[in-house]
C-alpha positions in Angstrom: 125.8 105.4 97.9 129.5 106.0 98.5 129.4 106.3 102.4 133.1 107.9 102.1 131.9 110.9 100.4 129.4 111.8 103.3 130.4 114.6 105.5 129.0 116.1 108.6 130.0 119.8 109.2 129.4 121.5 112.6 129.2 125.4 112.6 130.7 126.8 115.4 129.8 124.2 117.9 129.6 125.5 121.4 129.6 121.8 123.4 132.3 119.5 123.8 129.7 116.5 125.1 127.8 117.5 122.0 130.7 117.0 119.5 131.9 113.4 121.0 128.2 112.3 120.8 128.1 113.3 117.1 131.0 111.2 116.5 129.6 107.8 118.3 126.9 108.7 116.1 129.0 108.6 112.5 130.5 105.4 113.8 126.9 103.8 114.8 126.0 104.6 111.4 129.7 104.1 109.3 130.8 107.6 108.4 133.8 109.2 109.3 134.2 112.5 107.5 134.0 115.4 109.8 134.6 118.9 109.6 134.5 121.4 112.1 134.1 125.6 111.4 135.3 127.9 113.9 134.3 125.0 116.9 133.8 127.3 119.9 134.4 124.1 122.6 138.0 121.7 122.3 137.0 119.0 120.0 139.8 116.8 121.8 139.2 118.1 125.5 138.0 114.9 127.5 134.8 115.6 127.6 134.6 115.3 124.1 136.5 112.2 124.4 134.1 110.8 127.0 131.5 111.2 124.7 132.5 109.8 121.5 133.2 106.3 123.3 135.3 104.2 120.7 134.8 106.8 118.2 138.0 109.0 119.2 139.5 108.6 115.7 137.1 110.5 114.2 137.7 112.9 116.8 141.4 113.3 116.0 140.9 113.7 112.0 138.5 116.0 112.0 139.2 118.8 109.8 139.2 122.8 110.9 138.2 125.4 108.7 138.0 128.8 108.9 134.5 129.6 107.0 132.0 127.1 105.2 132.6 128.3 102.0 136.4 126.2 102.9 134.2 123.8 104.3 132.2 122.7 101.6 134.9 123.5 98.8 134.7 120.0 97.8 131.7 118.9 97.9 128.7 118.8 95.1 125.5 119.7 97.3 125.4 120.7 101.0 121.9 119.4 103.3 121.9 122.9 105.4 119.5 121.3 108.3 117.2 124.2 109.7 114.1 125.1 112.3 113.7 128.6 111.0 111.4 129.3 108.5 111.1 132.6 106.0 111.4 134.3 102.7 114.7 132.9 102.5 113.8 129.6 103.6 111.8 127.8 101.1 111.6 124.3 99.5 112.4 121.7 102.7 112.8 118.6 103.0 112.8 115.6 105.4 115.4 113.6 106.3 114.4 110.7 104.6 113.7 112.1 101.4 116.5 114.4 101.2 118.9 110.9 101.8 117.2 109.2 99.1 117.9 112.2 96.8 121.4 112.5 97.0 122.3 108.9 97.4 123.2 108.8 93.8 124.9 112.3 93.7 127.8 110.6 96.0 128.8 108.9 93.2 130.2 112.1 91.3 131.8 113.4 94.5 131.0 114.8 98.0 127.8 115.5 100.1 127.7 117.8 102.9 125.2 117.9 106.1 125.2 120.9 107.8 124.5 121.4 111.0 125.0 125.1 112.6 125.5 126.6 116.6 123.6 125.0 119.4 121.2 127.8 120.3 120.9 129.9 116.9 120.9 127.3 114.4 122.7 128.0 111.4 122.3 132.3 109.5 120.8 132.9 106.2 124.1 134.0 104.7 125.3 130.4 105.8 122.5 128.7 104.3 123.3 130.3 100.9 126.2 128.1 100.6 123.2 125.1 101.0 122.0 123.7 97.8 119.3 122.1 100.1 117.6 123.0 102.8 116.8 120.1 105.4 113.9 120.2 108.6 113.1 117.6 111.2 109.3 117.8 111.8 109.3 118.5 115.5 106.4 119.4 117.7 105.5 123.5 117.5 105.7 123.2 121.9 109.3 122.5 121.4 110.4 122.1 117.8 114.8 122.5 118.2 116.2 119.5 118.9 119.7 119.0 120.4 122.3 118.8 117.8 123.6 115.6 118.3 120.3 114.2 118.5 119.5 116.0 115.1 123.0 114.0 113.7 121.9 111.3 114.5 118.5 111.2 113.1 119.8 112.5 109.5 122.7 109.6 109.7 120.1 106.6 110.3 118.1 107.9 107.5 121.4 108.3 105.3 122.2 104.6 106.3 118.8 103.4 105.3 118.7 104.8 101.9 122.7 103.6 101.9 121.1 100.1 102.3 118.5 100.6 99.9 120.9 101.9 96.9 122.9 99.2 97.8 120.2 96.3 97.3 120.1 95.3 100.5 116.5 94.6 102.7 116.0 95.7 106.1 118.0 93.1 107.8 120.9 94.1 105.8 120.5 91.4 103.6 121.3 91.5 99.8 117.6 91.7 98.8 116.2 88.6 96.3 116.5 89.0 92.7 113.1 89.6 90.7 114.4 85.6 88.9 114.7 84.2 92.7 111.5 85.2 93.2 109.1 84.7 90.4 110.7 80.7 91.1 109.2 81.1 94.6 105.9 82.6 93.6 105.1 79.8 90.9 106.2 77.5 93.4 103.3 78.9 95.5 101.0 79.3 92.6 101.5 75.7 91.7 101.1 74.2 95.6 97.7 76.6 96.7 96.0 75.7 93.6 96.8 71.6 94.2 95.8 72.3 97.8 92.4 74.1 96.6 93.7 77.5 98.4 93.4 79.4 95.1 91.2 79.3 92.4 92.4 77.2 89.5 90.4 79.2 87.5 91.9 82.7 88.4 94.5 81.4 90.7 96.3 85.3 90.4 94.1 86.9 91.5 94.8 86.0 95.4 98.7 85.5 94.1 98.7 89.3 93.5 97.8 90.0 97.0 101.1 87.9 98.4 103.0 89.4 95.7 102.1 93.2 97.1 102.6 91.2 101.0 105.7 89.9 100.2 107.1 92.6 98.1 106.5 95.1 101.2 108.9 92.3 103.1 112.0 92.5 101.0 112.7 89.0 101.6 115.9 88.0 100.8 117.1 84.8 99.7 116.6 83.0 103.6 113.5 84.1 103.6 112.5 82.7 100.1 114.5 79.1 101.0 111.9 79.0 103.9 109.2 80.3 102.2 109.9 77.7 99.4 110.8 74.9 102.5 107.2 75.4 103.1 105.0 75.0 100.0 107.8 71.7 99.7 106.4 70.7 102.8 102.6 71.3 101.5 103.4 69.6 98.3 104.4 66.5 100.4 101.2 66.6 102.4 98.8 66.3 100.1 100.6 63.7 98.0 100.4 62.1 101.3 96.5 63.0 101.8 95.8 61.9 97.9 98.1 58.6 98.7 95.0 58.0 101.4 
């Protein structure tokens, strides 16, 4: 995933405090592209400012456009995000899934979310410029949520299927290859059969389970040095115990 070629486009935003709060939140989560239709508030009035923390910059270069349609000129699919449901409203999808399907489309160019007004959300004609249409499963007793708040969640799910296309585990280390690995699990294989742990007989068939344990992990390559450190250790042990 190209994180330069993610935007975040705010319809008509109505809330100064609102707008600097989206910005910290493309800085927590390392975007910087954002575009702003027909803001209602002063994107640069202190407020705003106060808000966005050290994220200012992003503040300054945001972009003002006229319609969407300008908005999204350049981009190859737009996330419209949305509470409302109807005829016209069909096909959603969750955060999470809608970041892992369009982590590869950044590659051929730009990808919009689109977030729309503070108390009406974002009109169907609006939406028709959507490829996508994007909900956050809230409660029925009070399903809108506030729109930086609603940034925010569909940038930490962007950033975690950023650092999944990019390899990495949930530490944000470079994940282990598959050849780094299968060296660690016949390590193991070899040191719980010798120590009578698994079944020289069928000694997979226990293996499989840490496979599916440790594959769950995404260990990276510290994690299989310690790993490995400690069947070492284990080997050692009972060379000692057979020494006896």
């Amino acid at each position: 995933m190209n994180s330069d070629r993610i935007s975040v486009v705010l319809v008509e935003p109505q809330g100064p405090l609102n707008i600097g709060s989206v910005c910290r939140a493309m800085m927590n989560f390392g975007f910087s592209d954002l575009r702003l239709v027909n803001p209602v508030a002063d994107h640069l009035s202190d407020d705003a400012r106060r808000m966005a923390v050290k994220a200012s910059g992003i503040l300054e270069n945001a972009r003002i456009y006229n319609d969407l349609r300008s908005a999204l000129g350049d981009c190859v699919l737009a996330l419209g995000t949305t509470r409302r449901f109807g005829k016209y409203r069909e096909d959603f999808l969750h955060p999470d899934d809608a970041a892992k399907e369009f982590a590869p489309l950044t590659e051929q160019g730009k990808v919009a979310w689109v977030f729309g007004r503070e108390d009406k959300g974002l009109a169907t004609a609006e939406l028709d410029f959507c490829q996508r249409f994007v909900t956050i499963p809230t409660e029925e007793a009070c399903p809108s949520m506030n729109l930086a708040q609603s940034v925010s969640i569909c940038l930490y799910e962007t950033a975690k299927a950023r650092a999944v296309s990019r390899g990495k585990t949930a530490d944000g280390k470079k994940a282990s290859s598959v050849e780094v690995l299968e060296g660690m699990f016949q390590h193991m294989r070899g040191t719980l059969t010798d120590i009578g742990f698994l079944d020289p007989q069928n000694p997979d068939h226990i293996l499989r389970s840490f496979r599916r344990i440790f594959g769950r992990a995404g260990l990276n390559d510290r994690d299989v040095r310690i790993l490995r450190g400690l069947w070492s250790r284990l080997d050692w042990l009972n060379r000692q115990r057979k020494d006896r």
